[in-house]
N, C-alpha and C positions, 0 to 999 in steps of 0.2 A: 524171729519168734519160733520158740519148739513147738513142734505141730502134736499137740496134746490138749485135752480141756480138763482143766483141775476141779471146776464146780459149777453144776448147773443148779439154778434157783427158780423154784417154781412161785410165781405170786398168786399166794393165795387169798380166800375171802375168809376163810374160817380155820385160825390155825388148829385149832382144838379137833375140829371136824377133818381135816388135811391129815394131821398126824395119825389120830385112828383110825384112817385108811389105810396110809402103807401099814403099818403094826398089824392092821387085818391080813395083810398080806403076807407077814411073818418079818418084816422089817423091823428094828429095834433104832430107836434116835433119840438124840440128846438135846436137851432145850436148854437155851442160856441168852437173853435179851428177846425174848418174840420169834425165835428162829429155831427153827429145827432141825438139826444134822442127821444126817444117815451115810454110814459109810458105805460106799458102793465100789467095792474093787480097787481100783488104785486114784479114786475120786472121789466125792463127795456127794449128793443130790441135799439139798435144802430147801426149806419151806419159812415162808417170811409174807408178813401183807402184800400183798399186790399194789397198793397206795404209795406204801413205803418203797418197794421195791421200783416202783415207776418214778417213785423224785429220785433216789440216789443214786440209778441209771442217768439222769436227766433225759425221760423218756416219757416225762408227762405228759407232753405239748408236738409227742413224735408226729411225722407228718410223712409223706401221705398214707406212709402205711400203717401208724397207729402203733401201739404197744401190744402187745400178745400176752405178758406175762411169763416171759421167760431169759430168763440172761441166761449165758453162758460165761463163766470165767476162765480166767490164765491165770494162774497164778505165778510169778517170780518172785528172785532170790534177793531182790535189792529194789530202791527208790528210783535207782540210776535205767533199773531194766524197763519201769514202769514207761520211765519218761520216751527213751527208744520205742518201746513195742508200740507206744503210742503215735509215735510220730512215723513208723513205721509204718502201720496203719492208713494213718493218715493220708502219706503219698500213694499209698495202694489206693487210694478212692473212698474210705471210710467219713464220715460225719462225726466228728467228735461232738459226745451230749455231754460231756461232763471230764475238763481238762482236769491233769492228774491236782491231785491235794492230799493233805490229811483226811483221813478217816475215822469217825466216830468210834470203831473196834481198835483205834491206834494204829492202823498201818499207814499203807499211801498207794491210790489208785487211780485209774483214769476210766471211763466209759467212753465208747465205738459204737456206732451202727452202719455194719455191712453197708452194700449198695441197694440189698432188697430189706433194710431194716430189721435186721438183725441183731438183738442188744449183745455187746459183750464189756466184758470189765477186766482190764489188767489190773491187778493186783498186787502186791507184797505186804501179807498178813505175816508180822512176827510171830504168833499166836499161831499158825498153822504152816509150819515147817514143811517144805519140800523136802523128799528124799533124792539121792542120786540120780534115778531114772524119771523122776520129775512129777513121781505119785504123791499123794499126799493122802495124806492119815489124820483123819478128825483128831482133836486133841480128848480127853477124859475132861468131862467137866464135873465129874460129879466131885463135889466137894466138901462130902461127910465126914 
């Protein structure tokens, strides 16, 4: 696993209310299915229901330490990488909440939780391309 995080997603209660915050902040993000992107350097930060974001972590029913409302992602280059970093994971001591599969955005992911409960999600989004150095770049949604 490359020791980098490609996107952290905040679960929120009010996306409307979430967005006009950062933008208060001087932040500019792009909305496209209930989610909101912001590019943050050579990564991403997002904003998504908390509801949502806690089933497809499979982090609904977390235990003992509960859900926070926060994931952190990896993103990868392939399906193939998904299934390793996962199982890589794994043997380090991880809690798999959510074995890899298809994804509703078309890609294919897996969700982890550290040993103190941690959500993470490996990833391969076609839809959001890694560069060489393993940053990643919101794609343009706007589609005027």
């Amino acid at each position: 696993m490359e020791q980098r995080i490609s996107l952290v997603t905040l679960g929120v209660d009010d996306l409307k209310r979430a967005r006009a915050f950062y933008e208060a902040l001087g932040w500019r993000g792009q909305e496209i299915e209930e989610t909101v992107f912001f590019q943050a350097g050579g990564l991403a930060l997002s904003l998504w229901s908390r509801e949502k974001l806690a089933q497809d972590s499979g982090m609904e029913n977390a235990s003992p330490h509960g859900f926070d409302g926060i994931t952190l992602a990896h993103n990868v280059r392939s399906e193939a990488e998904v299934d390793h970093v996962a199982a890589v994971a794994e043997a380090a001591g991880a809690h798999i909440t959510r074995r890899a599969s298809t994804t509703f955005y078309g890609g294919y992911a897996a969700n982890f939780a550290d040993p103190d409960g941690h959500a993470w999600e490996i990833a391969y989004n076609p839809g959001f391309p890694l560069a060489d150095d393993g940053s990643l770049a919101v794609p343009n949604f706007d589609t005027r």
